[in-house]
C-alpha positions, 0 to 999 in steps of 0.5 A: 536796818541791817539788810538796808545797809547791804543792800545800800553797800551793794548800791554804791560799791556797784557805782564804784565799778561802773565808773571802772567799766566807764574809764575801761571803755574810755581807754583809760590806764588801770594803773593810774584808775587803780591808783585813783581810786585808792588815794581817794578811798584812803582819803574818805576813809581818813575823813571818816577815822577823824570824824567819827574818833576811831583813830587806832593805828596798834599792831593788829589793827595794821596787821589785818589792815597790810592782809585786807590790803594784799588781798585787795590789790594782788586778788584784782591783779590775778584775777586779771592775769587769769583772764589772760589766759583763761575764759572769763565766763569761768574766771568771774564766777569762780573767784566770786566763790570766796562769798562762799567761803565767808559765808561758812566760816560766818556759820562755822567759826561763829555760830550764826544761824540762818532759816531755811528761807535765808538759806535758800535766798543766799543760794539764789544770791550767789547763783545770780552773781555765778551766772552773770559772767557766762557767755554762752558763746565763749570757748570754755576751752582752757590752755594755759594750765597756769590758770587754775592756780591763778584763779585758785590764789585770786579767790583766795586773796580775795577772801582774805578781804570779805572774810578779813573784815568779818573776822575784824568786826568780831574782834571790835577793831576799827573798820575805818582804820583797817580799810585805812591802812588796807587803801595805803597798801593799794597806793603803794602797789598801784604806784609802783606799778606806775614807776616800774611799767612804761610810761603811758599816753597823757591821755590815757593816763588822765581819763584813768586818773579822773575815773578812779578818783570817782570809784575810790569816793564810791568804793569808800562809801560801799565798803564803810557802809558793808562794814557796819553793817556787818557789824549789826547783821549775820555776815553769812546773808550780808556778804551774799547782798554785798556781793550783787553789786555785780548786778548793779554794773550790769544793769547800768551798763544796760542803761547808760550803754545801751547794752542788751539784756540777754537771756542769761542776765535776765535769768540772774536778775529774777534769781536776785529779786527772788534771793532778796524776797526769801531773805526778808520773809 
């Protein structure tokens, strides 16, 4: 059941992205996407709290929620200030290495096994989320020393949000109450973000908005569901799937948009249906 559920994380967290990339190509504000998308994900993740009776706002659920929500937001901030100044075909795999990161400390801290099979699936999963990003025509060619810290911290907070949530559900504290308080952190950043900046073109603004009300609804979806399947299953393999959603907006990308398929993103395609093969067997 469990790799159902990450498989069906990987699905609709990638739907989250793919309304991103849509507002993105509409020119739409990513203050006010952002900001979309964590009013309406704290708001699924509410109706979740009261539907399912797991309303429990003590310390250390707040604490974990304020980290999981700081490494939310300030990793997806870096992450874009480092592909200001550096390549992305860098950039994008090397802050994907905090699944790397979850996966050890799963098989370190908490004694989880894997066979050799699921192993070699997981290496194949992350390869295939690695590869993605690399252009093969892009100038690898780093200037701006800046950038390794950024990419450095990004990964890092970034981990902060995968590993915090393993490191909750070890601790049987409420999942939807964290993220809660983690998509309150996220509106308070984000909108902050709106007062400080100057002002935005109305359209610009709405087409952010309206986009990232969709991703939250999605991005809410991903993350409950990525939750409790943690709960059932070893992190150190559901991390890996959580983490192909990546794929998922390639390959609508390719269909809605018509992109092409090169010969990279091939190659990361046959790597996660060979990834996902190993795990199962």
């Amino acid at each position: 059941m469990w790799f159902i559920l990450a498989l069906f994380s990987s699905l609709t967290f990638g739907l989250a992205g793919f309304m991103m990339k849509i507002s993105s190509h509409h020119k739409g504000s990513n203050n006010y996407l952002l900001l979309g998308l964590y009013v309406s994900g704290a708001m699924g993740f509410l109706w979740w709290m009261l539907y399912t009776g797991a309303t429990l706002f003590t310390w250390p659920v707040l604490l974990f929620g304020l980290v999981i929500g700081i490494g939310s937001a300030a990793g997806n901030l870096l992450f874009m200030k480092a592909l200001e100044v550096g390549p992305a075909s860098l950039t994008a795999p090397l802050t994907n290495s905090n699944i790397l990161l979850t996966v050890i400390m799963s098989i370190l801290l908490y004694q989880e096994t894997i066979s050799w099979t699921e192993m070699i699936g997981v290496i194949l999963l992350v390869s295939a989320i690695s590869l993605l990003p690399i252009d093969p025509n892009e100038n690898l060619r780093i200037r701006n020393i800046s950038w390794y810290g950024l990419v450095l911290t990004a990964t890092l907070l970034f981990f902060l949000r995968n590993g915090g949530l393993k490191i909750t559900e070890e601790l049987h504290l409420p999942g939807a109450t964290i993220l809660f308080v983690s998509y309150v952190v996220g509106i308070a950043w984000f909108g902050i973000s709106i007062l400080r900046d100057r002002p935005e073109p109305p359209r610009t603004r709405a087409i952010g908005w309206w986009w990232g009300l969709g991703a939250g609804v999605f991005s809410f979806a991903g993350l409950q569901i990525y939750s409790i399947a943690l709960s059932e299953g070893p992190a150190s393999i559901i991390a890996p799937i959580f983490a192909t959603n990546s794929l998922v907006v390639a390959l609508l990308s390719i269909l809605i948009y018509r992109e092409r398929l090169s010969w990279m993103q091939r190659l990361c395609l046959l790597l996660l249906f060979a990834g996902l093969i190993l795990i199962r067997m």
